[in-house]
C-alpha positions, -999 to 999 in steps of 0.1 A, spaced: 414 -166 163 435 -194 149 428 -223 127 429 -249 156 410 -226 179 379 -226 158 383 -258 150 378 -269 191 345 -244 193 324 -267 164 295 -279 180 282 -316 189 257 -318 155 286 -304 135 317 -320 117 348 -328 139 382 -337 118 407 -355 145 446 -356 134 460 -389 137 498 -384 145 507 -416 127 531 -413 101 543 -448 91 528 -438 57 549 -428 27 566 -396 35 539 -365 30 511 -390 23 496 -385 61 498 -350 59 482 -345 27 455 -368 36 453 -347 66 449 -314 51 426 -326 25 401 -340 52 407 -307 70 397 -283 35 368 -309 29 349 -297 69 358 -261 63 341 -263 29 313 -279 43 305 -257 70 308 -226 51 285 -242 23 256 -248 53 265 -212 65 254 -198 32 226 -222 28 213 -208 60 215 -170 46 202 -182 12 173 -197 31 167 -170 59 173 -143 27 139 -162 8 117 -167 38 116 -129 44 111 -123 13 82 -150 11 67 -128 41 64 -102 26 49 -113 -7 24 -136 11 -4 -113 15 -34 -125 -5 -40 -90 -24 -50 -84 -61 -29 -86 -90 -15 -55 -102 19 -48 -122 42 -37 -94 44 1 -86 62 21 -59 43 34 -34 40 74 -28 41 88 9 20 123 11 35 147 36 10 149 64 -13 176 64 -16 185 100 -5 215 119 -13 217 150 -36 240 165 -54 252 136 -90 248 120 -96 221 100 -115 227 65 -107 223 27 -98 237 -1 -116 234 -37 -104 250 -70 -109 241 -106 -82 232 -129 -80 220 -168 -61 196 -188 -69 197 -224 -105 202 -221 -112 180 -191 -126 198 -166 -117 189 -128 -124 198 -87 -89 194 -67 -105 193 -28 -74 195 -5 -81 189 34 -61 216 56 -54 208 89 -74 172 92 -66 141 102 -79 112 76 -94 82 85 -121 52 74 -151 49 84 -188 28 77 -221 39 69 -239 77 62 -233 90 95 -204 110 83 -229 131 60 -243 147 93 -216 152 113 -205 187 114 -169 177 126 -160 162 89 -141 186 68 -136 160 38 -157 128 30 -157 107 -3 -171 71 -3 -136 52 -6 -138 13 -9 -169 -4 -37 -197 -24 -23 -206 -53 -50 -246 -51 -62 -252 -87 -57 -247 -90 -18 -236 -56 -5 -201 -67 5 -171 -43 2 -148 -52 -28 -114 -65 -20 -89 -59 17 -105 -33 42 -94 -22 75 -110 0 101 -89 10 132 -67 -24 130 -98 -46 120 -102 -68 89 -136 -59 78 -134 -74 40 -105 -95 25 -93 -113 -5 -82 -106 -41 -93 -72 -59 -79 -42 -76 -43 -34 -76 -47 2 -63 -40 6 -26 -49 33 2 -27 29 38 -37 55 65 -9 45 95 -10 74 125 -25 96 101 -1 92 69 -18 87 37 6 63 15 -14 56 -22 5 29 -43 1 -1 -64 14 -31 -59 0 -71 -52 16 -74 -18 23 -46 9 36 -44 42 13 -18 51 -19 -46 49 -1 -59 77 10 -28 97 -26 -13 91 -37 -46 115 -7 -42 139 -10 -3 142 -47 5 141 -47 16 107 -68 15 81 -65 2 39 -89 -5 16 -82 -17 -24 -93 5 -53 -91 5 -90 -50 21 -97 -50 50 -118 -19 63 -118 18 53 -105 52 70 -105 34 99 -125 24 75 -151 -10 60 -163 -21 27 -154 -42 14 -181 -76 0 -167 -103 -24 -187 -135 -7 -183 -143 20 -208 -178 30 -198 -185 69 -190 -187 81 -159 -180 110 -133 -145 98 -118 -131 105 -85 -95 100 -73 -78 98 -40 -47 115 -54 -10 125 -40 -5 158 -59 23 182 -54 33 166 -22 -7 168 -7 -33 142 -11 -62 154 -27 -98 141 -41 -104 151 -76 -136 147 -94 -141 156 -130 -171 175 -143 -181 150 -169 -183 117 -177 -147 97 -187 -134 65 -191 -109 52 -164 -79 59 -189 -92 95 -203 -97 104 -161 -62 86 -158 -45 111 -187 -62 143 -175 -48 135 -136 -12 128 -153 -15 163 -171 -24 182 -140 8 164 -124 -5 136 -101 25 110 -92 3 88 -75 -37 84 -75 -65 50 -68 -97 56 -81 -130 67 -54 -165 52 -60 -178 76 -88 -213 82 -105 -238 101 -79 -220 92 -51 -217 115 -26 -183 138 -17 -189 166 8 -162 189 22 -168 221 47 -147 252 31 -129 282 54 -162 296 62 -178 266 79 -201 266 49 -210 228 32 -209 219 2 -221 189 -19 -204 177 -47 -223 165 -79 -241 142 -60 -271 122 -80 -304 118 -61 -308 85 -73 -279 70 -59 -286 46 -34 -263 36 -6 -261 0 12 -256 -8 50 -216 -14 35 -213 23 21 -180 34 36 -160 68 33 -124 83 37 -132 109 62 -108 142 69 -118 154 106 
């Protein structure tokens, strides 16, 4: 397409430049004045075309950073292979490991789909292969810490830990991060998120403030599987964080730990209850990550 071509095509709202054919100026003067007239409109409309990428460029990526989620130092996210194949029995798998001299249970689902659910049904029912209270409930008025989604519904929002769990047609994706496009996809698709303490990212610890003892659990992504992993004693947040770097976790947000309960169903059909204390006491907001 030629110059005068795209010239005739501008719209109504837009700039028009009309040649005047009179040339009783000084010789050239015209049709410099001309041309210079002409490279001012072509300037201009390429300076609002950019504007208008510049501007489209910042509103998407204002979208995606609008979420109101907790402030974390910005992590990627790490995707766990799903852990389905069709057409065989669901159960887990526990064996013990050692880093240094922290002693730890990796429990690994086998042919179960994950999901979220509320309250202590999921310690009766004998289809649940996996089950490890997920999301905290705060001791003052029994509300669940932080963003949480059941099944595409907002059950608990606003600002919390940094850590993140996305369960999206049965894909586990642990990161940590302010803002995700999965809080929003979890709402779209039926999914499922909840916010957690971040323990580790990339393979590398995330430092966290408290520094009381405790038995820690973590929802981890380890060697391409997502895992629970409680440790045998009582740890701080960072000295649970080292031992699940040394073991080779790449990405992990910390379960509700102390006495309460995880339960998983091995090979054999036979239950088992993890170092569970008896005077743990669970609210009407107790919630788990269930393997089915």
């Amino acid at each position: 397409m030629n110059m005068g071509t795209w010239l005739s095509e501008i719209n109504d709202d837009e700039i028009r430049i009309i040649k005047s054919n009179n040339n009783n100026g000084p010789q050239g003067n015209g049709g410099n004045g001309n041309r210079l007239w002409l490279i001012i409109a072509v300037a201009l409309i390429l300076a609002a075309s950019v504007a208008g990428v510049v501007r489209s460029w910042i509103e998407d990526c204002d979208m995606e950073e609008s979420l109101p989620e907790a402030t974390a130092p910005q992590k990627p996210a790490g995707k766990a292979q799903p852990q389905v194949m069709y057409g065989g029995k669901a159960f887990a798998v526990a064996r013990d490991t050692v880093a240094g001299d922290v002693k730890l249970s990796i429990i690994t689902p086998v042919n179960a789909v994950p999901t979220l659910e509320m309250g202590n049904g999921v310690l009766s029912d004998t289809t649940v292969v996996l089950a490890s209270q997920a999301a905290d409930v705060r001791s003052d008025n029994g509300k669940i810490v932080g963003a949480y989604i059941i099944n595409g519904e907002l059950l608990s929002k606003g600002e919390a830990k940094g850590g993140f769990c996305a369960i999206i047609r049965g894909e586990i994706t642990i990161g940590v991060t302010t803002a995700t496009p999965l809080f929003e996809q979890a709402l779209s698709d039926d999914g499922c998120f909840f916010r957690q303490y971040p323990l580790v990212a990339g393979g590398q610890l995330v430092e966290n403030r408290p520094k009381g003892h405790s038995i820690r659990k973590a929802l981890a992504d380890i060697g391409g599987k997502t895992s629970i992993i409680v440790s045998h004693d009582r740890l701080t947040f960072n000295e649970f964080s080292q031992a699940l770097v040394d073991i080779g976790v790449n990405n992990a947000v910390y379960l509700v730990g102390g006495g309460s309960y995880t339960i998983y169903k091995d090979e054999d059909g036979n239950g088992h209850l993890f170092k569970h204390d008896r005077s743990y006491r669970e609210g009407k907001n107790t919630n788990y990550i269930v393997w089915r």
